[in-house]
MARPA-98647 format. One record per residue: z, x, y of N, C-alpha, C, CB in turn. Coordinates in Angstrom, 2 decimals, always signed. Glycine has a CB too. Example, Ala and Ser with C-alpha at 12.3 -4.5 7.8 and 13.67 -1.06 7.14 Angstrom:
<pts>
<pt n_w="+7.80" n_u="+13.19" n_v="-5.69" ca_w="+7.80" ca_u="+12.30" ca_v="-4.50" c_w="+7.80" c_u="+13.20" c_v="-3.30" cb_w="+9.05" cb_u="+11.31" cb_v="-4.47"/>
<pt n_w="+7.08" n_u="+12.85" n_v="-2.25" ca_w="+7.14" ca_u="+13.67" ca_v="-1.06" c_w="+7.87" c_u="+12.90" c_v="+0.03" cb_w="+5.72" cb_u="+14.08" cb_v="-0.60"/>
</pts>
This chain:
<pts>
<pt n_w="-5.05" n_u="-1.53" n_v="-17.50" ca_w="-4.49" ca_u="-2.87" ca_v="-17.53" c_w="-5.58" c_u="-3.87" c_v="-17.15" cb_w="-3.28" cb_u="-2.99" cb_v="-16.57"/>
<pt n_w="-5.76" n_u="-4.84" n_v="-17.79" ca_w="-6.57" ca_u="-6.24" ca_v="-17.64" c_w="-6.08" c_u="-6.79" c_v="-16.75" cb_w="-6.62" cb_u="-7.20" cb_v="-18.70"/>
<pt n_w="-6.87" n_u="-7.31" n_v="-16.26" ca_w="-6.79" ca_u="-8.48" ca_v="-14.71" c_w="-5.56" c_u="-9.55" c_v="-15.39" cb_w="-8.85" cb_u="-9.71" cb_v="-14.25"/>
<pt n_w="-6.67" n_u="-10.35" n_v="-16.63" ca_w="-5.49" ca_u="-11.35" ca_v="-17.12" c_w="-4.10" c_u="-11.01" c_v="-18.39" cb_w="-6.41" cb_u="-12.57" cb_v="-17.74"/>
<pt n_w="-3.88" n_u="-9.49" n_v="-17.88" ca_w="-2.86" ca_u="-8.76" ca_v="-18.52" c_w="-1.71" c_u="-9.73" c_v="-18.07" cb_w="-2.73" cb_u="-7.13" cb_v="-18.06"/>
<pt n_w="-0.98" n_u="-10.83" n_v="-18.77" ca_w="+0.49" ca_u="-10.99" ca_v="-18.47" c_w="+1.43" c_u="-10.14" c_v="-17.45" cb_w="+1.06" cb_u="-10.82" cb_v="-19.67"/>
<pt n_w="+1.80" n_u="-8.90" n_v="-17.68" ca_w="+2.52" ca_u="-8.02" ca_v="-16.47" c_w="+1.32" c_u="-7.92" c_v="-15.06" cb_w="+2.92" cb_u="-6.14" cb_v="-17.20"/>
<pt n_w="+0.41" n_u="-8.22" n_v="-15.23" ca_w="-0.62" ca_u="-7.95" ca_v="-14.07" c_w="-0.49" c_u="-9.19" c_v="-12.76" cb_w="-2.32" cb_u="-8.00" cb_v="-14.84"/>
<pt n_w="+0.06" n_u="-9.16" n_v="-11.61" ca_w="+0.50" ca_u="-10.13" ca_v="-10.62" c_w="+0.98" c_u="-11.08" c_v="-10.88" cb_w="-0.21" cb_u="-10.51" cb_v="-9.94"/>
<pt n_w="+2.54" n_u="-10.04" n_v="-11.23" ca_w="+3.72" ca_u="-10.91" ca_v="-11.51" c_w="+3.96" c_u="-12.36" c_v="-10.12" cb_w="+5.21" cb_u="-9.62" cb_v="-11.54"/>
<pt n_w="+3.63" n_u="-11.98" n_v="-9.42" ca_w="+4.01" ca_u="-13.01" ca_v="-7.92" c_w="+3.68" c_u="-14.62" c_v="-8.73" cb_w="+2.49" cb_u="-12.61" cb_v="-6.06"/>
<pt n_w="+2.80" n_u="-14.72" n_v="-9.42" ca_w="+2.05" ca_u="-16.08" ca_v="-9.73" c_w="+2.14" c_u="-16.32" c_v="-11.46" cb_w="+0.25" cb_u="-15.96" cb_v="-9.14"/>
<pt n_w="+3.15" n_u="-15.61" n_v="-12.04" ca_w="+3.22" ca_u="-15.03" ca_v="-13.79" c_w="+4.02" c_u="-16.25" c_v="-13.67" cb_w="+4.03" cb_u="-13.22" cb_v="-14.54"/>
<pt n_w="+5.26" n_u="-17.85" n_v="-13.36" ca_w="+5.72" ca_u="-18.49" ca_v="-13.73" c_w="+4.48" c_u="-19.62" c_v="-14.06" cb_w="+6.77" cb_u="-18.60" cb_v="-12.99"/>
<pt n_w="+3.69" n_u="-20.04" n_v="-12.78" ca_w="+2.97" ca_u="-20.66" ca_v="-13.14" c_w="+1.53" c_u="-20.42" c_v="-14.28" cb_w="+2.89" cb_u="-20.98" cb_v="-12.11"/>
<pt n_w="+1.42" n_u="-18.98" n_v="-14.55" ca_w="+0.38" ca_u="-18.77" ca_v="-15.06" c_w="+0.79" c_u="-19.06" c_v="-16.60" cb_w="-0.17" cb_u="-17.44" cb_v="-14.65"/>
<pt n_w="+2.18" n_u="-18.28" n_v="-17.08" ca_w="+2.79" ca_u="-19.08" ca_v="-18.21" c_w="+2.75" c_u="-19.94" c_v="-18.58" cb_w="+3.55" cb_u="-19.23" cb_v="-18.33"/>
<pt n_w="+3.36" n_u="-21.37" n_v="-17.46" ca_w="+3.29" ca_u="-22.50" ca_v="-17.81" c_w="+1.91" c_u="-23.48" c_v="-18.00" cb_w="+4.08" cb_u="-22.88" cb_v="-17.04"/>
<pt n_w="+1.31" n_u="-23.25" n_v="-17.40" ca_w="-0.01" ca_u="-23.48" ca_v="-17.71" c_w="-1.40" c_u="-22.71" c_v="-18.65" cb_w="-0.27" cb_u="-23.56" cb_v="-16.60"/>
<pt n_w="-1.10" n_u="-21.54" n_v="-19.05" ca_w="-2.14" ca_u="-20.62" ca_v="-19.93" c_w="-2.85" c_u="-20.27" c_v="-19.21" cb_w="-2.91" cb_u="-21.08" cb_v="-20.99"/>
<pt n_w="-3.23" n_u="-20.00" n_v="-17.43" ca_w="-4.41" ca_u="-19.65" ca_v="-16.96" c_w="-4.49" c_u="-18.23" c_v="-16.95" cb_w="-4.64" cb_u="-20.19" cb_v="-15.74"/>
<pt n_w="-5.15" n_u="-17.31" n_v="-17.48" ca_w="-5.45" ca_u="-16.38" ca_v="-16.73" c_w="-5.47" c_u="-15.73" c_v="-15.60" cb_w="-5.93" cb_u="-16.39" cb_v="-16.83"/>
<pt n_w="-5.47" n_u="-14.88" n_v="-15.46" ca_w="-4.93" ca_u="-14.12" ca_v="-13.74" c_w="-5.99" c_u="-14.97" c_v="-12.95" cb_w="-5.26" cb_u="-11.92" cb_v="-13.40"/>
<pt n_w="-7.88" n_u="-14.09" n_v="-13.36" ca_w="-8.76" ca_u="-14.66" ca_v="-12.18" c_w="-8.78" c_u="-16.06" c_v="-12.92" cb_w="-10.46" cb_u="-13.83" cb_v="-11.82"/>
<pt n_w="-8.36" n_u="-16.65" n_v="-13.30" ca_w="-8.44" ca_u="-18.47" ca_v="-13.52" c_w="-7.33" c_u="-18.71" c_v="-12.30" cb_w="-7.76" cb_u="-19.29" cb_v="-15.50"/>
<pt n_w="-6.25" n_u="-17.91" n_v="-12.22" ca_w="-5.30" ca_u="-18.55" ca_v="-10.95" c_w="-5.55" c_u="-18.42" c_v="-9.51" cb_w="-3.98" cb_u="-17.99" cb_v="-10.99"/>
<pt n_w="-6.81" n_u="-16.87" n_v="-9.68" ca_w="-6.92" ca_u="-16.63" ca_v="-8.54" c_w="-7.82" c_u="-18.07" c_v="-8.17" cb_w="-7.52" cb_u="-15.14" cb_v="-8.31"/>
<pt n_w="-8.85" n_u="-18.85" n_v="-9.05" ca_w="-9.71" ca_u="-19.62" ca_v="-8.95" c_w="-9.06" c_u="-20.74" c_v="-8.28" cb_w="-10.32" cb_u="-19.83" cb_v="-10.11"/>
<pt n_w="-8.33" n_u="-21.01" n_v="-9.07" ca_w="-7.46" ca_u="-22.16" ca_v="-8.81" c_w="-6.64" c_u="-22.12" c_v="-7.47" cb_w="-6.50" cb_u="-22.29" cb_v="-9.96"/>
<pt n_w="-6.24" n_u="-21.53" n_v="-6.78" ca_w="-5.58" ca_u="-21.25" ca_v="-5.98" c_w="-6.49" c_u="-21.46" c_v="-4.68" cb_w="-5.03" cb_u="-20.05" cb_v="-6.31"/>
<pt n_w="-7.55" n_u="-21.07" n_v="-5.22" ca_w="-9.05" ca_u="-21.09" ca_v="-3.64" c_w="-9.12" c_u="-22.77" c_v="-3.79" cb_w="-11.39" cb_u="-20.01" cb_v="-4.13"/>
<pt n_w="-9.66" n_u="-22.88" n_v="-5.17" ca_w="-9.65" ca_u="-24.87" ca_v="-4.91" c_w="-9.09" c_u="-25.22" c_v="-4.70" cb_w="-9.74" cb_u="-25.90" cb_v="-5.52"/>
<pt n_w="-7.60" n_u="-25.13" n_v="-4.91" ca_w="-6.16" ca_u="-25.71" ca_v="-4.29" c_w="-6.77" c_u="-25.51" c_v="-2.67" cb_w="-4.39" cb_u="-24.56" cb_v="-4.78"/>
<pt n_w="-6.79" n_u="-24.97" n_v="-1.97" ca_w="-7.26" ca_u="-24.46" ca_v="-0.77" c_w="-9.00" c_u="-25.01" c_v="-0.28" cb_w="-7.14" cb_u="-22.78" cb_v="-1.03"/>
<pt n_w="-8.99" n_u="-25.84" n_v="-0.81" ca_w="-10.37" ca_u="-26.42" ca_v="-0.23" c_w="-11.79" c_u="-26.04" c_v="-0.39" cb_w="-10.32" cb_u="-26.34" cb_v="+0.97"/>
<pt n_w="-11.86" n_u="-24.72" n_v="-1.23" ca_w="-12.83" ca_u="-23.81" ca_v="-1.36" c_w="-13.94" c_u="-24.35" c_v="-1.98" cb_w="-12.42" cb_u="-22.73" cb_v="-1.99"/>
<pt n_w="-15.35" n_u="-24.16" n_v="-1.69" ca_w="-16.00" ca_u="-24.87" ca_v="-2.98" c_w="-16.53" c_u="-23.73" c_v="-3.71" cb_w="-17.25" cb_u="-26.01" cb_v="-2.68"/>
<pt n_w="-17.25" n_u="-24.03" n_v="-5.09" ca_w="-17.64" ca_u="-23.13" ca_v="-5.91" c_w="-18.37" c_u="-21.92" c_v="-5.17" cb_w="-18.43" cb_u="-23.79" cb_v="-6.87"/>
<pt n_w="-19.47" n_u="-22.25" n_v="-4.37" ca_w="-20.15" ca_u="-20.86" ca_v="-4.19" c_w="-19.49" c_u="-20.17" c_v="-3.17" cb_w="-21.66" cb_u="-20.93" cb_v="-3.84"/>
<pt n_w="-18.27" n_u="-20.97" n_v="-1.89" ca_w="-17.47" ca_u="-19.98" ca_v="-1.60" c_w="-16.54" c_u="-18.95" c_v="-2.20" cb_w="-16.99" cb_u="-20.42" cb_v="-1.06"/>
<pt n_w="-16.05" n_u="-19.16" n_v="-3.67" ca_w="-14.84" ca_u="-18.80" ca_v="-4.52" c_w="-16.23" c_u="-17.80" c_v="-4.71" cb_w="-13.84" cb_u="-19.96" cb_v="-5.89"/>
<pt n_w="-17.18" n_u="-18.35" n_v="-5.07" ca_w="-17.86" ca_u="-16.80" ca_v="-5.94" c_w="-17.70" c_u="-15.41" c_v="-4.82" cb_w="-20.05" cb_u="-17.04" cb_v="-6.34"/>
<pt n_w="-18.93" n_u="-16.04" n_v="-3.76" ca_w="-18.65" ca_u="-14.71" ca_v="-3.04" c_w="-17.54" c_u="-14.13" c_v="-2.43" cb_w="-19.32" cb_u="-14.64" cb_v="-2.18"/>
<pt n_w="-16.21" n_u="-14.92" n_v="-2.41" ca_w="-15.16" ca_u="-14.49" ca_v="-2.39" c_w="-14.57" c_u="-13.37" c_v="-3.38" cb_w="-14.63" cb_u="-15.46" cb_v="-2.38"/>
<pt n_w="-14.52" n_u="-13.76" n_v="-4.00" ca_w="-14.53" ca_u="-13.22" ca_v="-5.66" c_w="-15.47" c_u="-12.34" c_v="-5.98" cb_w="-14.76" cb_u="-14.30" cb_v="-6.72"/>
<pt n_w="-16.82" n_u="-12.35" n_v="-5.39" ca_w="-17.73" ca_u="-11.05" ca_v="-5.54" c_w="-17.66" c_u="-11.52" c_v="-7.35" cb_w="-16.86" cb_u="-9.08" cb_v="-4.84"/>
<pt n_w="-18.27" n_u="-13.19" n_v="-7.66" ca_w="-18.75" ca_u="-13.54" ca_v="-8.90" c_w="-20.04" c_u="-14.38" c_v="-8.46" cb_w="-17.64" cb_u="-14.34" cb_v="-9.82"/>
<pt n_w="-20.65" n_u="-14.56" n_v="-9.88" ca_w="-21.93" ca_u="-15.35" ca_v="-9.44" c_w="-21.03" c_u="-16.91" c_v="-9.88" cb_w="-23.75" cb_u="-14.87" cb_v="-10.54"/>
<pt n_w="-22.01" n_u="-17.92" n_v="-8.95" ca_w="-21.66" ca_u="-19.22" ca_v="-8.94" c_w="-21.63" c_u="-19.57" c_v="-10.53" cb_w="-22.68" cb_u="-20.09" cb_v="-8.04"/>
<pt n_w="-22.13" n_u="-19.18" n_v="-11.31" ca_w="-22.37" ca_u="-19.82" ca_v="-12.67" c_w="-20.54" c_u="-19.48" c_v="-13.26" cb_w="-23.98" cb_u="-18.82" cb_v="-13.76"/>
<pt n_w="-20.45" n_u="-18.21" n_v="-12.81" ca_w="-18.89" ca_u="-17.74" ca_v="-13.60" c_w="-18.09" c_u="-18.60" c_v="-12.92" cb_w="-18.23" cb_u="-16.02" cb_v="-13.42"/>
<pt n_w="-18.20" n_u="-19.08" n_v="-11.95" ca_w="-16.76" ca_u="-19.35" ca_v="-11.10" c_w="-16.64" c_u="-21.27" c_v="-11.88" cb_w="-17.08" cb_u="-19.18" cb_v="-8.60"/>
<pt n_w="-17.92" n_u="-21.44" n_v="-12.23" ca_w="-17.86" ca_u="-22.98" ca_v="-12.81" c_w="-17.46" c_u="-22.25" c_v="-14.10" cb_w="-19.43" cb_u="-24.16" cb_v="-12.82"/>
<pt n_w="-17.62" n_u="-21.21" n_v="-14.81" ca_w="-17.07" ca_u="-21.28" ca_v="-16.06" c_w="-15.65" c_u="-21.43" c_v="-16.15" cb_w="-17.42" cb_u="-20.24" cb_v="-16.74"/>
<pt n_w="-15.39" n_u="-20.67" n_v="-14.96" ca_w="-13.66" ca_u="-20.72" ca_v="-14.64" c_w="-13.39" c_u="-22.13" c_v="-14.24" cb_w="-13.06" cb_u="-19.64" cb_v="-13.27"/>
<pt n_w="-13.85" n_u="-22.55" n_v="-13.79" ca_w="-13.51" ca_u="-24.28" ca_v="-13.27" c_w="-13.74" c_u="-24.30" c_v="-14.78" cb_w="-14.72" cb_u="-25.48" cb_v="-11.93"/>
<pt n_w="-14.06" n_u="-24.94" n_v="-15.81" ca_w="-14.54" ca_u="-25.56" ca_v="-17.06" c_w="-13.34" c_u="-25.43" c_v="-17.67" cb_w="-15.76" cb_u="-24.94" cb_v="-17.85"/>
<pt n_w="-12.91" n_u="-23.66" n_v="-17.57" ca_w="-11.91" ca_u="-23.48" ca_v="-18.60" c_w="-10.65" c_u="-24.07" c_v="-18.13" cb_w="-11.73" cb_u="-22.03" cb_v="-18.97"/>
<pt n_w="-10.48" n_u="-24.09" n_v="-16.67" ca_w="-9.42" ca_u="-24.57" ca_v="-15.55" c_w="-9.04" c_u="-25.85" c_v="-16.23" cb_w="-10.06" cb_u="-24.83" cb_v="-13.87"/>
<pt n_w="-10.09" n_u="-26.91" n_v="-15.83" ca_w="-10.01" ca_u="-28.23" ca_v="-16.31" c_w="-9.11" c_u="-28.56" c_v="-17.72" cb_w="-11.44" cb_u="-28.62" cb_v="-16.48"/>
<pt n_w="-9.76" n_u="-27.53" n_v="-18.55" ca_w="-9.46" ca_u="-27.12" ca_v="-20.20" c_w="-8.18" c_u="-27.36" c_v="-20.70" cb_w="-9.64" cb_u="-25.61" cb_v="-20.52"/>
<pt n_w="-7.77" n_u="-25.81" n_v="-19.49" ca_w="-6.47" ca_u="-25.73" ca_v="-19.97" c_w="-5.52" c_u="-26.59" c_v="-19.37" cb_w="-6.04" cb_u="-24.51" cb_v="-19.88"/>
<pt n_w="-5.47" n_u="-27.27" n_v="-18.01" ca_w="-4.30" ca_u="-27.87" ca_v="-17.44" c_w="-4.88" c_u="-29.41" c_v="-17.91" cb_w="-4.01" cb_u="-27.51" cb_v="-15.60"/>
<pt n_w="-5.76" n_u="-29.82" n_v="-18.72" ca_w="-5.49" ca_u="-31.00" ca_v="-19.45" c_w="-6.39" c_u="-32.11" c_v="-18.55" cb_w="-3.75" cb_u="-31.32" cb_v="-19.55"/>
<pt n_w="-7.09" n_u="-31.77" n_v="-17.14" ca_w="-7.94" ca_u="-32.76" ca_v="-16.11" c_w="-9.18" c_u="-32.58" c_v="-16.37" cb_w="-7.79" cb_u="-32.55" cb_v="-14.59"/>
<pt n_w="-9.95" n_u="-33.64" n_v="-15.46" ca_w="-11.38" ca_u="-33.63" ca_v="-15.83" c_w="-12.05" c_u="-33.93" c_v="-14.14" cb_w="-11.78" cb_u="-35.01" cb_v="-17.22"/>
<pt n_w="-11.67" n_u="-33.34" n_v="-13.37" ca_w="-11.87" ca_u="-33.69" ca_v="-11.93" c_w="-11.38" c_u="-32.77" c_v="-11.14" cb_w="-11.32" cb_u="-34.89" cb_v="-11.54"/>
<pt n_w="-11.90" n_u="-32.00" n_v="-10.60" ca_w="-11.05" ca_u="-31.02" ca_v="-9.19" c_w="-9.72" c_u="-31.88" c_v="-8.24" cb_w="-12.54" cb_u="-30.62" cb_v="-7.71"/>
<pt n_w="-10.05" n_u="-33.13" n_v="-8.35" ca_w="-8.62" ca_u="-33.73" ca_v="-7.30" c_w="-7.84" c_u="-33.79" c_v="-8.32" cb_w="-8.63" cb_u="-35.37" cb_v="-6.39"/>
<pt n_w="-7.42" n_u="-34.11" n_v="-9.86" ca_w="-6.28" ca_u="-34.06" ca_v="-10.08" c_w="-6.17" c_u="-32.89" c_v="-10.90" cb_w="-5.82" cb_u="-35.19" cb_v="-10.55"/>
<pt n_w="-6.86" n_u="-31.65" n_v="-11.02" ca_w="-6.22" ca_u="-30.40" ca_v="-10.81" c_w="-5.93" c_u="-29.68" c_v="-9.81" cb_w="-6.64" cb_u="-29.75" cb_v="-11.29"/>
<pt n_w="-6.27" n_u="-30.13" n_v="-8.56" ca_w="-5.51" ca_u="-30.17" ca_v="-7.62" c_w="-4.40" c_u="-30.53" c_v="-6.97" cb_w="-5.86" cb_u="-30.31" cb_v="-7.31"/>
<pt n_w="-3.86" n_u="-32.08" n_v="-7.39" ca_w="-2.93" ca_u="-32.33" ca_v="-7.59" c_w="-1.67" c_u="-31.98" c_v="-8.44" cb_w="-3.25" cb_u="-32.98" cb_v="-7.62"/>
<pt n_w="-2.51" n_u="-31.60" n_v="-9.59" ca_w="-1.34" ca_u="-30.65" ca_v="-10.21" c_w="-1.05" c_u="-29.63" c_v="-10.51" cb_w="-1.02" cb_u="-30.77" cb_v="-10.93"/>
<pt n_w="-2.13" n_u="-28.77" n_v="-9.97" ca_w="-1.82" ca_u="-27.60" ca_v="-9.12" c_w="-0.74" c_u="-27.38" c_v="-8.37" cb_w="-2.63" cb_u="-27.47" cb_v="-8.34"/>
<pt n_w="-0.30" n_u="-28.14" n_v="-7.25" ca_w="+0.41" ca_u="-28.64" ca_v="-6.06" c_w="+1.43" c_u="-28.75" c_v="-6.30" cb_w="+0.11" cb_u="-29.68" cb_v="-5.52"/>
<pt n_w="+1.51" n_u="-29.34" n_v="-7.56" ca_w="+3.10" ca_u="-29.92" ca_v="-8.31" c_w="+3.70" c_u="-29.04" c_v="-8.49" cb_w="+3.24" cb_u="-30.63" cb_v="-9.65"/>
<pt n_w="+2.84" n_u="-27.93" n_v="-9.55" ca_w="+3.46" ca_u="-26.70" ca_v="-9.92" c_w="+3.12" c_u="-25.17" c_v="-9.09" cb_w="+3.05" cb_u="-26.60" cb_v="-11.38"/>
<pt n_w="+3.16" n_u="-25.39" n_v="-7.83" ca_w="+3.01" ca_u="-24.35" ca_v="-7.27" c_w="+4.28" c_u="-24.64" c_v="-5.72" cb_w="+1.21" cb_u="-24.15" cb_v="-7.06"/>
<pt n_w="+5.81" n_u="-24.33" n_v="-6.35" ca_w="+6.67" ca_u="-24.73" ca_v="-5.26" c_w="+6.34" c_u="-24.02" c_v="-3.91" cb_w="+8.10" cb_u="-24.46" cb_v="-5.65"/>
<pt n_w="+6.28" n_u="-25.06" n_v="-2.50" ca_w="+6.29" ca_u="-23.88" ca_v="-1.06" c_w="+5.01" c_u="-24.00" c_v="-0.91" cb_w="+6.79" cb_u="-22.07" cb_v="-1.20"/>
<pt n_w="+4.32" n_u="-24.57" n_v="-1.64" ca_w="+2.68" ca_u="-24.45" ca_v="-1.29" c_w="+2.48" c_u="-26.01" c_v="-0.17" cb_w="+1.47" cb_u="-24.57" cb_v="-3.20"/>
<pt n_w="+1.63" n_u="-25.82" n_v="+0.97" ca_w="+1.40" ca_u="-27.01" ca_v="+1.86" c_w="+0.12" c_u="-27.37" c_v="+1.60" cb_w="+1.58" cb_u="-26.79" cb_v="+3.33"/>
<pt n_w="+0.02" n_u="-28.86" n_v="+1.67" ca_w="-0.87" ca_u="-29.15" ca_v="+1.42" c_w="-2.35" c_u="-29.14" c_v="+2.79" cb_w="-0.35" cb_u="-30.24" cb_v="+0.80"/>
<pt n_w="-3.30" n_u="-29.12" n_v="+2.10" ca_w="-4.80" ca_u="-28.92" ca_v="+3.41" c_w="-4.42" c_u="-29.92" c_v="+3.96" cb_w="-6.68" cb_u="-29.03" cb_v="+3.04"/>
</pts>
C-alpha cells in the first residue's frame, strides 16, 4: 500500500478528499498548520528541505493559495477540533 493510497490513514481521509492532498502532503500541512518551518518538517519527516518545498508548491497548488498564512487559514477551517498556535 502507498503512503498516498486513499484507504491509507483513514483518521485525516475527509479532509484529504476534500481538498486532493495526498497523505505526506497532509502530513506536511498539518506541521505548517502547527508552526513548523520547512527544514523542521524535513527532518521531521526524515525528507530533504528541497522535497518538503515541493510539497509546500504542490500544497499551495492544490488548496488554491499562494502564501503559507492563508493555507493556513484554510487549513484551520477545514480541519474541525483543531486549536489554533
Amino acid at each position: 500500500m502507498r503512503v498516498d493510497d486513499p484507504a491509507y490513514g483513514a483518521g485525516s481521509t475527509d479532509v484529504r478528499l476534500a481538498t486532493g492532498l495526498s497523505k505526506r502532503e497532509t502530513e506536511v500541512m498539518d506541521l505548517i498548520a502547527t508552526g513548523h518551518s520547512n527544514g523542521e518538517i524535513a527532518q521531521r519527516l526524515f525528507l530533504s528541505e528541497k522535497t518538503v518545498k515541493n510539497h509546500v508548491n504542490r500544497i499551495y497548488a492544490k488548496l488554491g493559495v499562494d502564501c503559507r498564512g492563508t493555507a493556513i487559514g484554510l487549513w484551520r477551517s477545514l480541519t474541525p477540533g483543531e486549536k489554533p498556535v
